[in-house]
N, C-alpha and C positions, 0 to 999 in steps of 0.2 A: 449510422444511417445509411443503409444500402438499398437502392431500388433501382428500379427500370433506366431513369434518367441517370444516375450516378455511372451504370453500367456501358450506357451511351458513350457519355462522356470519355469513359475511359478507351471504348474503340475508337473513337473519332480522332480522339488527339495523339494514338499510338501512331498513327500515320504519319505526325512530323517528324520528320527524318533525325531534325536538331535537338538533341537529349534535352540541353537546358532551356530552350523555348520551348517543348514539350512540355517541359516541367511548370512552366511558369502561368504559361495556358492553363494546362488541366488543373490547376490549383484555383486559378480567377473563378473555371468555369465549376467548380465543386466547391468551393467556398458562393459562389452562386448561388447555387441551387442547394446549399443546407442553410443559406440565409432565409432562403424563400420558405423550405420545408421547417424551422423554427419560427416565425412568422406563422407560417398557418396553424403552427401545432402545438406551441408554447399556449397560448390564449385558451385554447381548446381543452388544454389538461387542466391549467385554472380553472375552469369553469367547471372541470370535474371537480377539480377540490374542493372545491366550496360544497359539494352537494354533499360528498364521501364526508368534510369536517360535521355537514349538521347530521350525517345519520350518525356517526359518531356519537356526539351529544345525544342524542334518542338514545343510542343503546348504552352510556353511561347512565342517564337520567332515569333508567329504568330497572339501576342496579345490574345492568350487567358488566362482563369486561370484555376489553377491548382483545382480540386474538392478534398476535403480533407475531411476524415472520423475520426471521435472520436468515438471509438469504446469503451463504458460503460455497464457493468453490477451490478454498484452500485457508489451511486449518490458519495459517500462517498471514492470511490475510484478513482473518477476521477481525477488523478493529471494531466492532460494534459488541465484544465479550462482555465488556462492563457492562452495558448497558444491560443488554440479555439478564445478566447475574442480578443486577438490581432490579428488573422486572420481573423475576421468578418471588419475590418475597416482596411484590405490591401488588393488593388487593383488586387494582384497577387494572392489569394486564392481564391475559394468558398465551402467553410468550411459547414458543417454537421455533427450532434450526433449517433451515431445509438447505440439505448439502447437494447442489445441481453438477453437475459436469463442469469441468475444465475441458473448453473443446478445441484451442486455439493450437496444440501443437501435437496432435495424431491421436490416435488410438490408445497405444500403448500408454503415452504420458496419460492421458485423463482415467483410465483403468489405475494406474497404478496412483493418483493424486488425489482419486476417490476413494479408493480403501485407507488411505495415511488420511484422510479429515475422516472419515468416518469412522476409523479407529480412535483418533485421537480426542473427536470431541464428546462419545460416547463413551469413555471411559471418564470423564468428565461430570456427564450431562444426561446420560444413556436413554431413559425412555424420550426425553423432550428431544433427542432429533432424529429428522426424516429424509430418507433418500430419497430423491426425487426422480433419480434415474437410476436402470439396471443397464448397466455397459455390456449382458449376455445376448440381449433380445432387443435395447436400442428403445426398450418404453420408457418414456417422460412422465411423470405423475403431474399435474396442472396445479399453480399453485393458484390463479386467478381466483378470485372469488372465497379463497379460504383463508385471507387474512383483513383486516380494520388497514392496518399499518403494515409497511415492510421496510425493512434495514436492509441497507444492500452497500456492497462496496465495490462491487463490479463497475466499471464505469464504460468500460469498452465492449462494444457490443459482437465482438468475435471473439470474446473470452466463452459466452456461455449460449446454451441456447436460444433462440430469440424468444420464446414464450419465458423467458427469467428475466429479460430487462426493462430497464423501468417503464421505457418506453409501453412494453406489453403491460405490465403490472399496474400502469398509474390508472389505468381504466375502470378497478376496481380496487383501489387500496391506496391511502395517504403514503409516499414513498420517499423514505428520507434518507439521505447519501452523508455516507460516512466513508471518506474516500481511505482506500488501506494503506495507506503510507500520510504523513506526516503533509507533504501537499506545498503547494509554492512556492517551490525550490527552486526549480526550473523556466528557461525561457521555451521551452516546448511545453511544458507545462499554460504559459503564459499564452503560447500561438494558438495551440490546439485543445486542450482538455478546457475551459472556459466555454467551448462551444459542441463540446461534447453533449448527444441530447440526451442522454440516461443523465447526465448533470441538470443540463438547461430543464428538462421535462420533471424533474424529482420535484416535489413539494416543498422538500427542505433539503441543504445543503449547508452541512455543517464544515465549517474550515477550523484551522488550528489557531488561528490570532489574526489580530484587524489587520496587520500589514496588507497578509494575504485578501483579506475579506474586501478593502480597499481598493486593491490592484488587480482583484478578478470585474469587480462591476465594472471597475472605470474603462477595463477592455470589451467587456460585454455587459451594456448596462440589464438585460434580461435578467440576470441574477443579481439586482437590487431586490426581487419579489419574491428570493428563496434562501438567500446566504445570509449564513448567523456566523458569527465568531462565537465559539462558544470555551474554545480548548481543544487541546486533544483525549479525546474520554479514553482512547486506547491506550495511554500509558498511565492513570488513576491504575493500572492492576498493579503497576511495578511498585506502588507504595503498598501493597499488604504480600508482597513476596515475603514468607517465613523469610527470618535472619538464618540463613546458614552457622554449619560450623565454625569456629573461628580458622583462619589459615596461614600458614607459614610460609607458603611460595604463591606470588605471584599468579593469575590466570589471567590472561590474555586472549582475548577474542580476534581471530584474524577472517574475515569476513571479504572476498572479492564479488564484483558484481556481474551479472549477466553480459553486460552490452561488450562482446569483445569485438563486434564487424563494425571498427572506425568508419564504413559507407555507408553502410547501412543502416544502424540504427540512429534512430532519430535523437534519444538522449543516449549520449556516447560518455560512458565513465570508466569501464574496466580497463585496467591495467594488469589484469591478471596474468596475460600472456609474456609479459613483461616481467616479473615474478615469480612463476611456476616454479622454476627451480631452486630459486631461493627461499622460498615456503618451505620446500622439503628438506633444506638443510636447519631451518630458523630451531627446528625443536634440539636439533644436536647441540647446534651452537648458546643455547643457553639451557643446559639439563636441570639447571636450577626451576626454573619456572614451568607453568603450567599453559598448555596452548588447547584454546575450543578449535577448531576449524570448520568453517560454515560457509561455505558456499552460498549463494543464492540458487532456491531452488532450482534454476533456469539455468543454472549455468552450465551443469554435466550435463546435462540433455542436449546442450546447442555445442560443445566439446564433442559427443558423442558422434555428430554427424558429421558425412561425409566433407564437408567444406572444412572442417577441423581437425580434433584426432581422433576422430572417428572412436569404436567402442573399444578396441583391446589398448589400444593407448590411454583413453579416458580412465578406462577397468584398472589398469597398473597403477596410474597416479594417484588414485584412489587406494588403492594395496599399500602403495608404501606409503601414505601419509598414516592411514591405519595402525601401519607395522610401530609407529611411535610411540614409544610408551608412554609419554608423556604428551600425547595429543588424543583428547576427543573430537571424534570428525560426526557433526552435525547436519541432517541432510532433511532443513524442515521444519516447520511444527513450532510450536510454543518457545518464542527464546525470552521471556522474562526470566526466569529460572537464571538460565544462564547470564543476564544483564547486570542481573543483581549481585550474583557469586564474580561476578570479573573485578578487575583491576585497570583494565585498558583495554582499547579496542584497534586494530590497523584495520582499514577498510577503504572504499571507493564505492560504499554502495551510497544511494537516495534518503529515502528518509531516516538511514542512522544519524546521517552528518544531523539530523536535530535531535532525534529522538535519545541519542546515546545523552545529550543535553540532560537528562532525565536522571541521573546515577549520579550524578556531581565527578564525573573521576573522566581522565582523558581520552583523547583520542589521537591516532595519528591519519590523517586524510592522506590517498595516493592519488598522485596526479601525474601525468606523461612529462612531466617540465615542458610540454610546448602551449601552454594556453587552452586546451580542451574544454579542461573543467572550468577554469575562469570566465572564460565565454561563452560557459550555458548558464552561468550564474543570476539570481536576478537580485534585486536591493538588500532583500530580508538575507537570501542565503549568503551572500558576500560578507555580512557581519557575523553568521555561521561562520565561515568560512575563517573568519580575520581570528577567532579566538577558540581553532584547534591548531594542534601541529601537523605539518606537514612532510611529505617525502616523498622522490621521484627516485630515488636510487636504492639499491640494497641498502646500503651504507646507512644510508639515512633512517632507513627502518630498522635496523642492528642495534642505533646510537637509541631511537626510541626506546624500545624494548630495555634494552639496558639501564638507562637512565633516568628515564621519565616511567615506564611501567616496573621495572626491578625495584630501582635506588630510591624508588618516589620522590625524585625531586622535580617537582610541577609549579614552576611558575608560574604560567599561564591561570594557575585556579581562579585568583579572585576576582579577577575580572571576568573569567568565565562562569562564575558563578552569579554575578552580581548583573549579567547581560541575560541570562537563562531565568533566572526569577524575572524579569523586568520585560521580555520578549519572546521566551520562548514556551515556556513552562506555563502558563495560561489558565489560569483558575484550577491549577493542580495540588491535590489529588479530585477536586471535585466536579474537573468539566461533564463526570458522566449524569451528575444532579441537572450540572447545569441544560445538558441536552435534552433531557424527560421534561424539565420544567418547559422548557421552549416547546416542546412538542404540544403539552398538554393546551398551553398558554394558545399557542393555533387552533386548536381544537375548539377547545372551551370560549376563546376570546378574540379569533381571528386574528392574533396579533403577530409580529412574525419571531418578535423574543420572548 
């Protein structure tokens, strides 16, 4: 939500001199004025819904189908696949991708983030998806108006263009949020995305289990009138992944996260800088085993600049991770494939810590040993938290890898298996039924499950 007022605001209160009374202000006065601005706009979009659900019904009753948009800016975030896949072979949709810009981190990244989903989901999917922008000429193709419905997992509105969010979309289209990660993990999660209005303004808003569905109203009860617990439909794909090969060594996923500016970012988890060097040794040190390595897309782009190691140092540590022969370096795009072929995973990224839940097989979580991660933790992820393994040292990631991904000796299982059916795993493999049912049930019956 960015306007006139928000703009104000932010000159007004650059003027106090005092960083953290600065801070403290321009939050009361911007938490202000997005109260006021969902207040007049939440009701508003209701009222569109209700009109949008009965022409719906008109144009089902009339034998037609409903045209449906999957609205993507990275291949990798698309958790709404299932869905899509199972609306391509029902007679009641006519389902389409529309792949928008990534426009939050320059030029070059949205050019090069737009050809890798639009490579990747058209070798898929090929005539059913659509660009929506040409990064040569800077034309936006309009998606307004040419969908019933739209799936969207954008949630932040300086990811993509403003004519892509929901905000713009709900004006003419049922708009249902399927957030791309796994979802209330976090206590910044908890302050701020709850009050997100591409969330607050969506028609539906599907979460991964009541914990979360519970702890989002009760901080903002607006999303009483849009949040479903349904599951997570984005990992029902990991159940029809082909069985691979059978295998003889170990594969091990080693997966670090974006957020390496401890001041700056608001959810702060990577320790990769902590790391780095020891990554590049872990493949020698056990020749036996098999290593993915996967960055988060974000994460060599934000190495790459200047405040970090910039690109000939980024470029090399990439080189020699490559140079491994016994390491595939992953940069992107589709990882069930890989979820399912693994053994283990070391990581610090967000929604692995639940979604690796999914594979029955371990984990090892990286934390700074000083409390970071801990205290951004909120109830649900704490019990995440309590039944993986953990590590803040080389050492401790060596002992992993060795013991627990090599030796297979996994204590930890049965209890973490028996906490993952019971809280994590959520009407799995079928939450993506469960989400169409819900949909249609709005539609057809104004109901909100």
């Amino acid at each position: 939500m960015k306007n006139a007022k928000t703009s104000i605001i932010r000159l007004l209160t650059a003027l106090i001199p005092a960083k953290g009374l600065r801070r403290r202000i321009r939050r009361r006065l911007m938490d202000a004025e997005r109260d006021a601005w969902l207040a007049k706009n939440v009701p508003e979009a209701r009222r569109r819904y209700a009109r949008l659900e009965a022409a719906c019904r008109e144009k089902l009753a009339a034998g037609g189908r409903l045209s449906v948009a999957f609205v993507v800016c990275d291949a990798s975030m698309f958790s709404g696949e299932s869905v899509f896949q199972a609306m391509l072979s029902d007679g009641r949709f006519d389902p389409f991708i529309a792949v928008v810009p990534r426009v939050s981190r320059g030029e070059e990244f949205l050019k090069a983030s737009l050809e890798k989903t639009l490579s990747s989901l058209r070798a898929k999917f090929g005539g059913a998806v659509r660009c929506m922008y040409d990064p040569a000429t800077g034309a936006a193709r309009p998606l307004e108006g040419a969908a019933d419905v739209v799936f969207t997992s954008i949630v932040y509105q300086d990811q993509t263009l403003e004519q892509y969010t929901t905000v713009r979309l709900s004006r003419t289209a049922l708009v249902v949020c399927l957030y791309y990660g796994y979802g209330g993990l976090f206590k910044s999660n908890e302050r701020k995305t709850v009050f997100l209005p591409d969330i607050v303004c969506s028609w539906r808003y599907f979460v991964s289990n009541e914990a979360t569905r519970r702890l989002w109203v009760e901080r903002n009860p607006a999303l009483a009138g849009n949040t479903v617990a349904a599951g997570y439909c984005k990992m029902d794909r990991l159940a029809r992944v082909p069985a691979g090969a059978p295998r003889t060594r170990a594969r091990i996923i080693v997966a670090p996260h974006h957020t390496i500016d401890r001041k700056a970012d608001a959810l702060s988890l990577s320790t990769f800088l902590e790391h780095a060097d020891f990554f590049l040794r872990l493949p020698e040190m056990f020749p036996e085993a098999d290593f993915v390595f996967r960055p988060h897309p974000l994460l060599f782009a934000r190495l790459a600049t200047p405040k970090w190691w910039g690109p000939e140092r980024t470029a090399e540590y990439e080189r020699r991770m490559k140079a491994h022969a016994n390491v595939e370096f992953q940069q992107g795009g589709d990882y069930f494939g890989t979820f399912a072929e693994s053994d283990a995973l070391v990581h610090d990224c967000g929604s692995f810590l639940a979604e690796y839940f999914y594979t029955g097989r371990p984990q090892c979580y990286l934390s700074d040993g000083k409390g970071t991660l801990e205290a951004q933790l909120l109830p649900f992820s704490e019990r995440l938290y309590a039944n993986v393994y953990h590590a803040t040292t080389d050492d401790e990631i060596a002992a992993f890898v060795r013991d627990v991904a090599i030796a297979g000796r996994d204590p930890m299982k049965p209890a973490r298996d028996e906490f993952a059916a019971a809280e994590v795993c959520v009407n799995h493999p079928n939450a993506t039924a469960r989400v169409i049912d819900a949909v249609m049930n709005g539609i057809e019956k104004g109901t909100l499950t």
